[in-house]
N, C-alpha and C positions, 0 to 999 in steps of 0.2 A: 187580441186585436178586435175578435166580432162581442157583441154584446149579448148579455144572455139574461132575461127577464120572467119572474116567477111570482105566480099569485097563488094565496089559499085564503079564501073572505066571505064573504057575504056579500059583497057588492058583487055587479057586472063584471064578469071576467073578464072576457074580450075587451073590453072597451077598459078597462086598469092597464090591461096586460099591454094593447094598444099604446099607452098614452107611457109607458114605459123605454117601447122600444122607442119612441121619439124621442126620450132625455137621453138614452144610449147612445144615438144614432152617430154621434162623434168617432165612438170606436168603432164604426164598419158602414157603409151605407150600398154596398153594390146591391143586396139584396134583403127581405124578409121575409118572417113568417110566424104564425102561430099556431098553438095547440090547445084546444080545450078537452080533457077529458070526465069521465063519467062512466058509465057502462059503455062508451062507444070513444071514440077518438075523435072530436072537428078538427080540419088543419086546412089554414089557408097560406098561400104562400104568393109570393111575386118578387120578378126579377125588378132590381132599381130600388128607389127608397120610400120610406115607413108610409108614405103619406100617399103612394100608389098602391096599399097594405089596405084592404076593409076587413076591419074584424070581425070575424066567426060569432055567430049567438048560437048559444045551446042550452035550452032552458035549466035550469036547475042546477049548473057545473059550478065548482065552487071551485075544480086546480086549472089553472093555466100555465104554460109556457111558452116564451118568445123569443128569437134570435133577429139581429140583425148581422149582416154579413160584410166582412172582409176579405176577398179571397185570398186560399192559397191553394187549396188543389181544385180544379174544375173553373171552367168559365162560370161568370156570374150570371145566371139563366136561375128561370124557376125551377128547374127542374135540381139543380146543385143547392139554392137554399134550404135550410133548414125548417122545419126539424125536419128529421130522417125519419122514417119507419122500416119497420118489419117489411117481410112476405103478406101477414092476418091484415096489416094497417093497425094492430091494434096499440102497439108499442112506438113512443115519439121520442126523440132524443131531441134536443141541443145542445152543442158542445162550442168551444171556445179553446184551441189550441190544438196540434201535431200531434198524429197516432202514428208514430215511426214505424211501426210495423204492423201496417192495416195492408200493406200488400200479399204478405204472407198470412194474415188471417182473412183475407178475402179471398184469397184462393182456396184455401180449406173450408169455407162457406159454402163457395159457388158451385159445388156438388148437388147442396139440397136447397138454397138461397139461390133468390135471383134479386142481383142490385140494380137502380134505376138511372144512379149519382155518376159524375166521378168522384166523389169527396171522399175522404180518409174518415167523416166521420160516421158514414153507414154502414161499417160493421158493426157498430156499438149497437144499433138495435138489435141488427140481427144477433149474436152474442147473445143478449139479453133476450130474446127469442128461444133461444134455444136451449136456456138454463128453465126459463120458467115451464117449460114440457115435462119437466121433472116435479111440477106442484110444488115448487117453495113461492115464494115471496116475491115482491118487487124488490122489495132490500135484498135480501138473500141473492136474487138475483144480478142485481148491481156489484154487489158484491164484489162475485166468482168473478164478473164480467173484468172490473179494474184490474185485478189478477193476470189477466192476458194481457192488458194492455202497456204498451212501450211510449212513453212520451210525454207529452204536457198537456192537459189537460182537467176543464170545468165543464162540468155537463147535469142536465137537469135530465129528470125522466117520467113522464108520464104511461101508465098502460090501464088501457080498458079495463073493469070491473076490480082494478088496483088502487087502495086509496090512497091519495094522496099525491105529494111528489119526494121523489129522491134525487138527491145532488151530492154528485161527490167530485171532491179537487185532487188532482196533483200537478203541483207549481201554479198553472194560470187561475190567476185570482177569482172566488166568490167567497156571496158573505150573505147573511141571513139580513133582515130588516124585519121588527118587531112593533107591531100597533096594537090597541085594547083589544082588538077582536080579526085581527088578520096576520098573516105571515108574507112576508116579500125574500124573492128572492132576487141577485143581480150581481153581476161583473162589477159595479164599483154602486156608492150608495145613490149618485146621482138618478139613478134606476127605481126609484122609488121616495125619494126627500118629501117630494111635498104632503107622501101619507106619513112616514117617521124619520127620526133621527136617532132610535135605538136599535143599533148594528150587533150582530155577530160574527165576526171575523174565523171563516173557515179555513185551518191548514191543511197541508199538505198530508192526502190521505186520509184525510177527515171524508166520511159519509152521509148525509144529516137525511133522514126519513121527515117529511113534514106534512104533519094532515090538520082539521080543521082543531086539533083536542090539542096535539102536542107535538114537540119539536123533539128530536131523541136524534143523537150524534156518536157517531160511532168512529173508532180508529184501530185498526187492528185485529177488529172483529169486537173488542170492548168496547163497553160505554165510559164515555166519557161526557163533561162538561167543557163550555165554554164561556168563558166570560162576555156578557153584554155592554157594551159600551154605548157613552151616548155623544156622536157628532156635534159640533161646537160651528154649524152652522144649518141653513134652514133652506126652502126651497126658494125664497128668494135671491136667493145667491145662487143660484145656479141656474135661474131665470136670464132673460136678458133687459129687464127694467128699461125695456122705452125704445133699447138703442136696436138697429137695424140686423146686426149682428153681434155675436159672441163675440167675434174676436176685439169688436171695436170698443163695445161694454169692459174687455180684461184691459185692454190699452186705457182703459181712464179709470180705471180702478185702481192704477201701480202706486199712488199715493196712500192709499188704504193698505194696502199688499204690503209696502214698505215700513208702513208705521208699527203693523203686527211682527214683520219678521224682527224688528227694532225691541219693542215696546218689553219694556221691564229689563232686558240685558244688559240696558249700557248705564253705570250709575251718574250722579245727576252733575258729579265733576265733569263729566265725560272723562275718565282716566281711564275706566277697567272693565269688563265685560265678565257676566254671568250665563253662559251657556248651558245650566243644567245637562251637565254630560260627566259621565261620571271618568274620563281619562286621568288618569293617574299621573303627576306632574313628573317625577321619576321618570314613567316612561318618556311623558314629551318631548322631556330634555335628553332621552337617549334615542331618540330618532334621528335614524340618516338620512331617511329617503322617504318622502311620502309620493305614492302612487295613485293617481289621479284616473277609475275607472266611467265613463260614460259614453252618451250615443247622442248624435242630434244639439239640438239645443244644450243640452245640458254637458256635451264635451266643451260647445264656447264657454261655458261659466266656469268649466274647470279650466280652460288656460286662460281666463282672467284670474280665477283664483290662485293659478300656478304664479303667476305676475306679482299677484299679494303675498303669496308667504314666501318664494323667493327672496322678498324685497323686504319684508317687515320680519320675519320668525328664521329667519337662517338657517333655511333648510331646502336641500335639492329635491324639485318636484317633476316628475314625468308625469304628463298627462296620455292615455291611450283610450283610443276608441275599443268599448272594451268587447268590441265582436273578434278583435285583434290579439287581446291580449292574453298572456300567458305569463305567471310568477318563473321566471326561469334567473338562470346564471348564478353568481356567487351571492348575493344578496342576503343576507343576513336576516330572516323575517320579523326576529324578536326589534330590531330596529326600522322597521317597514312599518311605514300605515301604511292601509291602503283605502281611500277616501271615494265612497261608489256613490255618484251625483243621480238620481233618478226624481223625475217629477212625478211618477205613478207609484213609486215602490215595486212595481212590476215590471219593468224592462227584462224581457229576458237574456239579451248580452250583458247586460250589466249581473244581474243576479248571474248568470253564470260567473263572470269572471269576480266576482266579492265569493263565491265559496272556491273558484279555486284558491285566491291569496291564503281562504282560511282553512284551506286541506294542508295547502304547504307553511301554515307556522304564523302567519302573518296577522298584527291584528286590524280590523276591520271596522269602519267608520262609513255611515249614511247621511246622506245630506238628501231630505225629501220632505213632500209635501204629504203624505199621506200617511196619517193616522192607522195603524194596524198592517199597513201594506205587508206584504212578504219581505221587503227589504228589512224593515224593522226588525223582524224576526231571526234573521239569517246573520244579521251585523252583530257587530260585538256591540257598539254605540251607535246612537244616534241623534241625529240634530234635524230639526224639523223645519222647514220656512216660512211656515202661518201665511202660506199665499191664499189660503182659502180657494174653493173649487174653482178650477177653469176648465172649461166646454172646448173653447175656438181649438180644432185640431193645432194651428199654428200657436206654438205657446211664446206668452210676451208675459204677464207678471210675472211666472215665477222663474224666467230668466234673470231678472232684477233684482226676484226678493233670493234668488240662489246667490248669486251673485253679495248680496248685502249681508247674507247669513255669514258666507265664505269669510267675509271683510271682517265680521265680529272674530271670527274662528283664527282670524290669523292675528289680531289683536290680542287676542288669550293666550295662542301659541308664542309670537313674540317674546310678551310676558312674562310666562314661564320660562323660556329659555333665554333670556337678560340680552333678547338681541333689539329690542324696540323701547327707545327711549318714551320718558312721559311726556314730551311734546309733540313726536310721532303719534302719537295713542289718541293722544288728544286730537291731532289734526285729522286721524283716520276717522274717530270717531264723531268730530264736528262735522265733517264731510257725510257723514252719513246720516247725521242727524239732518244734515236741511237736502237731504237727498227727494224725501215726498215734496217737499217746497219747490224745488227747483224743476221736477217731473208733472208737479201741478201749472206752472208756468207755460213748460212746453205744449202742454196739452191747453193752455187757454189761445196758444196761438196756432191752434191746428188749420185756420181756413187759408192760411200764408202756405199751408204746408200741402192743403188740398188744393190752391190752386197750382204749385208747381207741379204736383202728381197729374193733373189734368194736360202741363204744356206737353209733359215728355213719355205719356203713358206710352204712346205707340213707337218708342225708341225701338233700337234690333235688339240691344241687349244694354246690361248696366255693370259696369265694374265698380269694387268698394273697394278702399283704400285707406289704410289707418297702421301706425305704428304704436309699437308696447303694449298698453292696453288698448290702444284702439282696432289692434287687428283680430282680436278677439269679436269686436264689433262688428268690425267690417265683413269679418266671414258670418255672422249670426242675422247681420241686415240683410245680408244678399242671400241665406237661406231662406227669411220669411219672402222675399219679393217673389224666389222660384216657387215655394210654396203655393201660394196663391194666386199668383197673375200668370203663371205659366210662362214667362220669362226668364231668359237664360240673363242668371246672373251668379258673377264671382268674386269672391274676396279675397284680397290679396294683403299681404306686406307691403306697405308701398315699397319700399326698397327692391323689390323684385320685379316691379313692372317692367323694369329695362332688362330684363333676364327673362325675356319671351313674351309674355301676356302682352305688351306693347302692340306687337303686330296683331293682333285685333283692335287697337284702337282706332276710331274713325268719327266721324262727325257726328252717326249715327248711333255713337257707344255715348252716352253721360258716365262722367266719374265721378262716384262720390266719397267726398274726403272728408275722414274725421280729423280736423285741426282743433282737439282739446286738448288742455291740462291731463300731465299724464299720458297721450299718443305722441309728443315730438312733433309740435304744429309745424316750428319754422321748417325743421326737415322734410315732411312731407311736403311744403310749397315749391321745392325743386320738383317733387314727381307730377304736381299741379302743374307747375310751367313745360313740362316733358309730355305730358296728356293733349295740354291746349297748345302746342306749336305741333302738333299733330290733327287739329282742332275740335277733338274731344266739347262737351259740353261739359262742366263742372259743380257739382251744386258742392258746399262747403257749409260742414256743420261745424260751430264757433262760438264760444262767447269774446273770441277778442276781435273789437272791431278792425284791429291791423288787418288781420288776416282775410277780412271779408272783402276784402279788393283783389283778392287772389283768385274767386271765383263769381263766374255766372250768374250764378243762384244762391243765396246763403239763409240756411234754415240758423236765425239765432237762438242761443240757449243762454242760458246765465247760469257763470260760473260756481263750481261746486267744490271744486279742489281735487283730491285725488281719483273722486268719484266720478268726476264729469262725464268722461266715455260712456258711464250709464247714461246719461240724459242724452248723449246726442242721442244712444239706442232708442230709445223713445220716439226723437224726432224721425227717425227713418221706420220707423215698425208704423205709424202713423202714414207714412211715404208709398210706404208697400201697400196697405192697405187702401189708401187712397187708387192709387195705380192699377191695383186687382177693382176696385170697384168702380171706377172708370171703365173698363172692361167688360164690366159684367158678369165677373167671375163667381161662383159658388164658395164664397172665400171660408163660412165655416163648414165646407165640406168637399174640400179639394180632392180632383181627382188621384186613386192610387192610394192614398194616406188615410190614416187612422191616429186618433191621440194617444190609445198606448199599446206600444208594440211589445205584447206580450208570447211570440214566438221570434225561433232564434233562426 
């Protein structure tokens, strides 16, 4: 969740290390802080975000580290942010994830240690405090230290007259960054892009020593190596090029998003798909059950994708929010996927439950966006969504290009298993093809869309409304609106509104109803007329102009065929954001939340 940033160069410490934790600041912003060392320790820190943060100068210091914060143990105060030190001050930690059992080694400290925090992560200096009394090392010392430690965590470490810096993983994500003449350290590469695009992807229990000569990584006490890779996008992508916010910039980019998750898989018949995934056709066609792991956003893209291979690949699919989930009952694993949807590759409920499937037998399949992630690693296969980096905490491309990848994957599965005719395949995949065309439209008609956000922004609350695929929608719209606008909103089945949710409906509640291709427009129009004879406001997303007499307001879309439910998505992710910033909201920096939640 918090972001963790590390320099080793020749430029201005502070002020790299500074401009780092501002490309972080997505994953945590309650609080910061920095570290410069040398023969002595700088650290400045402050409660709230980066940009109430002045960075430290200390002449000469070529390591720095940085945190921005997410809470989980301790109110957000300066005195809880990071980094931590020692008793000396001379020893600086940042860390990023859960030390399960920092109460029991804070109690064994606090004999000869005195802590300042409440946070779980100021035993690690002291720890590391108390190895180095013994004359070894900063490594050596880091070392012994992770040895004690119970839990998930990435942490960098600086100490007075110690060269260099040390970082070592377990589970929560870092990764090295490589330039002609400096070393970056960070929680995701966004943390350093516009210096490089050549990564080192740290695993689990991996320790890396980094000083100004040389990078040495250790795992097990051994040396080992790690392959360099190099990112397939730049710092202008991860800028926001003109637009006022991140999230608004990812909302107009889903035509780009879409064309990448697309481009080269689908051949030029449109009949058949190439997902470079190595699943063995054998096995596809001996699968009973695919099991649908995710959290957030990316649980809607699994029950729309449950929607799609239900319907096209002939196969029973559970989706579970995978903080819930557990491989249990008779279930056969050898005929089990189980399909873990993450935009970060770091979910920590999702990585949990993708190793339990793969403790009990079962094999394992990723659907993400990230390049090296821990998911990648952990899965048997995987498939990528080429959404390219998104910032906006509230995520909207790579809903769509999840979504769009899903749609190739259940064309393939089909296929293999002789359940999806060539005229199906075709229409899936013509639908997908004018999928950026149709989401390029929506977005040329955004000001229809911002002035209805303007009549109803100060509504009490918004219910969404959508069948088949549309409820997929409908729940995924009405988490971006909460998100951001701080608005109580919920999504429903329409068929269920008369089974309770109704009695909240009122003048003051707006419904909004997906009436596309694919949701069951005519049938949701009964739950339209059951909302407004209760006098509900209505806004209604559609490309058929029948149906726009059923509603108040009607954000139009043109039609796409199977896919359309994405495009309304669009028109309301546009809706939300309009309405949050009508408000006034901090919409790329919502309170409470973080872009990836990397504790469980």
């Amino acid at each position: 969740m918090c972001g963790i940033i590390g320099y080793i160069g020749p430029d201005e410490t502070g002020r790299i290390v500074h401009q780092g934790l501002k490309n972080l600041e997505y994953r945590g912003y309650d609080s910061a802080g920095i570290a410069l060392a040398d023969d002595t320790v700088t650290i400045a820190k402050t409660e709230g975000q980066v940009n109430e943060l002045t960075a430290p100068r200390a002449e000469g210091t070529t390591a720095g580290i940085g945190h921005t914060r997410w809470s989980t143990h301790g109110e957000p105060t300066e005195t809880n942010a990071h980094p931590h030190t020692d008793c000396t001050g001379e020893v600086a930690v940042v860390h990023n994830g859960i030390i399960e059992n920092y109460e029991a080694l804070k109690a064994d400290l606090s004999e000869t240690h005195v802590f300042e925090s409440e946070t779980d992560t100021e035993v690690i200096p002291h720890l590391i405090e108390r190895h180095l009394h013994d004359g070894i090392s900063l490594l050596s010392a880091v070392q012994r230290t992770t040895h004690e430690l119970e839990g998930s965590y990435a942490i960098a470490v600086t100490a007075a007259g110690h060269e260099g810096i040390v970082v070592a993983r377990e589970d929560s994500p870092i990764l090295l960054g490589h330039s002609d003449d400096a070393t970056f350290i960070g929680s995701d590469a966004t943390a350093f892009i516009e210096h490089t695009n050549r990564v080192t992807y740290l695993e689990s229990g991996d320790i890396a020593r980094i000083t100004t000569d040389e990078v040495t990584i250790y795992n097990d006490g051994e040396r080992i190596e790690r392959e360099t890779e190099t990112l397939d996008w730049d710092a202008e992508a991860a800028g926001k090029s003109g637009y006022e916010h991140y999230m608004l910039k990812e909302i107009h980019e889903q035509p780009r998003a879409l064309r990448q998750a697309i481009s080269g898989r689908i051949d030029e018949l449109a009949t058949s798909v190439d997902l470079d995934v190595a699943l063995p056709e054998e096995y596809l066609r001996s699968v009973d059950e695919i099991q649908i792991v995710a959290c957030g956003t990316s649980y809607h893209a699994g029950l729309y994708a449950k929607a799609l291979l239900e319907t096209h690949a002939d196969v029973r699919v559970t989706v579970h929010l995978a903080s819930e989930y557990a491989f249990t009952g008779d279930r056969d694993p050898w005929r089990t996927l189980v399909l873990a949807i993450t935009q970060s590759g770091e979910t920590a409920d999702t990585l949990s439950a993708l190793r339990d499937a793969s403790r009990s037998g079962a094999r394992t399949l990723a659907l993400t966006n990230t390049l090296g992630s821990t998911v990648t690693r952990d899965a048997d296969d995987t498939i990528f969504i080429r959404a390219g980096p998104e910032i906006g905490v509230a995520a909207t491309k790579t809903f769509v290009s999840q979504v769009a990848t899903a749609t190739l994957f259940a064309v393939h599965l089909g296929q293999v298993r002789n359940a999806l005719t060539s005229q199906a395949a075709t229409e899936l995949l013509e639908s997908l093809r004018n999928l950026p065309g149709a989401v390029q439209q929506v977005l040329d008609r955004e000001s229809v869309i911002e002035h209805a956000a303007e009549t109803y922004a100060d509504s009490e609350a918004f219910f969404y409304i959508g069948r088949q695929a549309g409820y997929p929608v409908a729940l995924e719209s009405a988490l971006k609106l909460k998100e951001i606008s701080y608005d109580h909103a919920e999504g429903f089945a329409a068929g269920e509104l008369k089974h309770g949710p109704l009695a909240l409906v009122t003048s003051e509640t707006p419904v909004i109803a997906i009436l596309t291709d694919e949701a069951e427009a005519e049938k949701t129009v009964h739950n339209v007329k059951e909302v407004e004879s209760r006098g509900a406001p209505v806004i209604g997303v559609t490309s058929d102009t029948v149906t726009t007499t059923a509603a108040d307001t009607t954000f139009e879309i043109p039609a796409c065929g199977p896919l359309e439910p994405l495009v309304a998505n669009v028109a309301l992710q546009l809706f939300a954001y309009h309405v949050a910033n009508e408000k006034d909201r901090p919409i790329d920096k919502p309170r409470n939340l973080a872009k990836s939640v990397t504790v469980e």
